[in-house]
MARTI-79864 format. One record per atom (N, C-alpha, C, CB): x, z, y; residue in three letters. Coordinates in steps of 0.02 Angstrom, whole numbers, plus 50000, padded with zeros to 5 digits. Each point is the difference from the previous one (the first is absolute). Glycine has a CB too. Layout:
<nodes>
XZYala...
</nodes>
This chain:
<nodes>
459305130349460unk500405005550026unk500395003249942unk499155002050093unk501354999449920unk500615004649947unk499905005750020unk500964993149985unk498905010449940unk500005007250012unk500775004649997unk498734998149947unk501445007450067unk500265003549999unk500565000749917unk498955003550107unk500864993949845unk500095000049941unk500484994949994unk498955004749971unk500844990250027unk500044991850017unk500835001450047unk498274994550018unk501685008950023unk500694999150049unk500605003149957unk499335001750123unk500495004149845unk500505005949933unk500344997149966unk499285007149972unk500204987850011unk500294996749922unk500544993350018unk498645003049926unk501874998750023unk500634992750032unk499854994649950unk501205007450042unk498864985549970unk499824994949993unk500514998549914unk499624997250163unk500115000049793unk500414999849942unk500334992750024unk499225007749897unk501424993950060unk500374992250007unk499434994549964unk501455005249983unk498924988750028unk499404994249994unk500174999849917unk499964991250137unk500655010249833unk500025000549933unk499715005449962unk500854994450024unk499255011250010unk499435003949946unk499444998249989unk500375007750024unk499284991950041unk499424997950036unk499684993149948unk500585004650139unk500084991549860unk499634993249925unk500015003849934unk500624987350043unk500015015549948unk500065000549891unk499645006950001unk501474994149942unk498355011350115unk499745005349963unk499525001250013unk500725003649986unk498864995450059unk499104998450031unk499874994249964unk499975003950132unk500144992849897unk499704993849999unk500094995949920unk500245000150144unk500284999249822unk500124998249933unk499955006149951unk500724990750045unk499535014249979unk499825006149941unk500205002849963unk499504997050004unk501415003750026unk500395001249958unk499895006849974unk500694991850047unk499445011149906unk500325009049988unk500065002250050unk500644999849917unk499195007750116unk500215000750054unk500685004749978unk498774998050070unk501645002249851unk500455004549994unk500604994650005unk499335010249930unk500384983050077unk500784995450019unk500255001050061unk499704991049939unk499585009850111unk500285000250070unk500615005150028unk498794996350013unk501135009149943unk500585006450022unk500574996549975unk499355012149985unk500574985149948unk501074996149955unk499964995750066unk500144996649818unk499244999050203unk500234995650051unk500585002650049unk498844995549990unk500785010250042unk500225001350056unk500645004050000unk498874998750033unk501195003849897unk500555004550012unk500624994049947unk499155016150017unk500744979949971unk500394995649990unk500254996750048unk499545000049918unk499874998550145unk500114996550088unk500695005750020unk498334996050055unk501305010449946unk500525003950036unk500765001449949unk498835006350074unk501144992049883unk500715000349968unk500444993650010unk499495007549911unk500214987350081unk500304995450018unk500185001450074unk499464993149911unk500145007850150unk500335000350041unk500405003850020unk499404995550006unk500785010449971unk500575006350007unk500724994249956unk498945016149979unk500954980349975unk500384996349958unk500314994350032unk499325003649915unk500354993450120unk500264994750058unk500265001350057unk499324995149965unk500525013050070unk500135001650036unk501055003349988unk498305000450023unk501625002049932unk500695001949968unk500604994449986unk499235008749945unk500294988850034unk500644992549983unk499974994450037unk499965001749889unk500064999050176unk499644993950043unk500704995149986unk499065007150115unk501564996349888unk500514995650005unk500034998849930unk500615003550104unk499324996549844unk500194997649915unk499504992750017unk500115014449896unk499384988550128unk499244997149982unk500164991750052unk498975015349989unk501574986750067unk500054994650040unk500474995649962unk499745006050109unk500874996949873unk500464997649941unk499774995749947unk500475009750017unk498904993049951unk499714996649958unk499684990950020unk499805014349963unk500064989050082unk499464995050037unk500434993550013unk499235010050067unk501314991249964unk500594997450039unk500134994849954unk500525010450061unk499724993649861unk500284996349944unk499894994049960unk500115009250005unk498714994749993unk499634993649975unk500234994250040unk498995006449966unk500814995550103unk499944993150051unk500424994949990unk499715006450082unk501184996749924unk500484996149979unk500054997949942unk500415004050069unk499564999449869unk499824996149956unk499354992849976unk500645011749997unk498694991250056unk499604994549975unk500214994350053unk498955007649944unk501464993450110unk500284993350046unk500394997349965unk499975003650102unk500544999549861unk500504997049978unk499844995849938unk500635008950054unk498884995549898unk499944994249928unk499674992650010unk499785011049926unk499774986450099unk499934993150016unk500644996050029unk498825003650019unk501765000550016unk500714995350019unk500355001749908unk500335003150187unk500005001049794unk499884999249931unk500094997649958unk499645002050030unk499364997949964unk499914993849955unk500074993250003unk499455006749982unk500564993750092unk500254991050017unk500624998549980unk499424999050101unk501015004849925unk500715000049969unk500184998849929unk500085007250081unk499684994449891unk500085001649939unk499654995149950unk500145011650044unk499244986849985unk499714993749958unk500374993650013unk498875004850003unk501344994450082unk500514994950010unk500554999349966unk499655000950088unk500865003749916unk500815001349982unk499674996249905unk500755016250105unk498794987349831unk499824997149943unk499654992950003unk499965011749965unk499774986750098unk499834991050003unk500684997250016unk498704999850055unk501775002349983unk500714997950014unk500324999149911unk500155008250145unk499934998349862unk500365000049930unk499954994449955unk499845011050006unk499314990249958unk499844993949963unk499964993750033unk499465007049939unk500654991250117unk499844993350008unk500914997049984unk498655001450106unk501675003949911unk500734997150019unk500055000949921unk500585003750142unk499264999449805unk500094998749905unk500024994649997unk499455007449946unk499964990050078unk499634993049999unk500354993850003unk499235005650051unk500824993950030unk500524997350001unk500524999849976unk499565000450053unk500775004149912unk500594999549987unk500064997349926unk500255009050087unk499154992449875unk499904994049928unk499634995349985unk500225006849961unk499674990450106unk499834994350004unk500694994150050unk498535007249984unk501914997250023unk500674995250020unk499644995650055unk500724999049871unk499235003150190unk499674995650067unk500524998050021unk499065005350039unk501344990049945unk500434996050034unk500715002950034unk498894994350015unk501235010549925unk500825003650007unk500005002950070unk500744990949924unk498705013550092unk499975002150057unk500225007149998unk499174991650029unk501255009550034unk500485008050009unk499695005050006unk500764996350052unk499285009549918unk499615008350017unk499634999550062unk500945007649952unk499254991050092unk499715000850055unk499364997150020unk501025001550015unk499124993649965unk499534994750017unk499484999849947unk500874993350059unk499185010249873unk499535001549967unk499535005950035unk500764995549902unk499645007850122unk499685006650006unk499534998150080unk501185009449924unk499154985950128unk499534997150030unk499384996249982unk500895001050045unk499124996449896unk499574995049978unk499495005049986unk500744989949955unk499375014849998unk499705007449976unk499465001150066unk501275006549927unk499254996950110unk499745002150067unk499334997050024unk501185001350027unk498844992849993unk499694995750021unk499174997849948unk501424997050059unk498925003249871unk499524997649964unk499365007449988unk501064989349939unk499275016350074unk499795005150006unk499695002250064unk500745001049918unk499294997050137unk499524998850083unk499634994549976unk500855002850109unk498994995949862unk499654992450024unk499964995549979unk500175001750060unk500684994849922unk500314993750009unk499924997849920unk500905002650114unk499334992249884unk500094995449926unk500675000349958unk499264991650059unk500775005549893unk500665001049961unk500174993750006unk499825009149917unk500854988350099unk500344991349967unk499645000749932unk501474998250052unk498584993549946unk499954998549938unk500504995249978unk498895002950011unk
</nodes>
């Protein structure tokens, strides 16, 4: 049976409840805790739109750098392969068709020999 006492008292979050019972923290962290909880949230609450801005920015940026870097490691395998070719004289072959050969040898493909 629950006494009268038992009903008064409000239930601690499950995090206090671990780091300050149960593990043993200071109980003078729990107040910076909490009044650090409630500053931050007056702080998020104020800047919801910067804070979405922000958010917005990472995203597109971390989608975008893996296209990028692909780009970019390709276009320098292009580059050097078409050097390559080009001082090793592959059979008086035209810009173009170097830069296809490039292309190609850079997906996948093989070089003439």
């Amino acid at each position: 049976m629950k006494s009268k006492s038992d009903n008064n008292q409000t239930k601690l979050p499950w995090w206090v409840e671990l780091l300050f019972v149960q593990i043993g923290l200071p109980d003078a962290w729990l107040s910076k805790v909490l009044k650090t909880k409630k500053e931050t949230k007056v702080f998020i609450h104020e800047n919801k739109t910067n804070i979405l801005y922000l958010v917005l920015i990472i995203a597109t940026i971390l989608y975008l750098y893996p296209i990028v870097k692909y780009t970019s490691s390709s276009s320098s395998c292009i580059t050097k392969t078409t050097r390559y070719l080009k001082s090793t004289n592959v059979s008086n072959i035209d810009e173009i068709d170097l830069n296809s050969l490039a292309v190609g040898y850079c997906h996948g493909g093989t070089l003439p020999e």
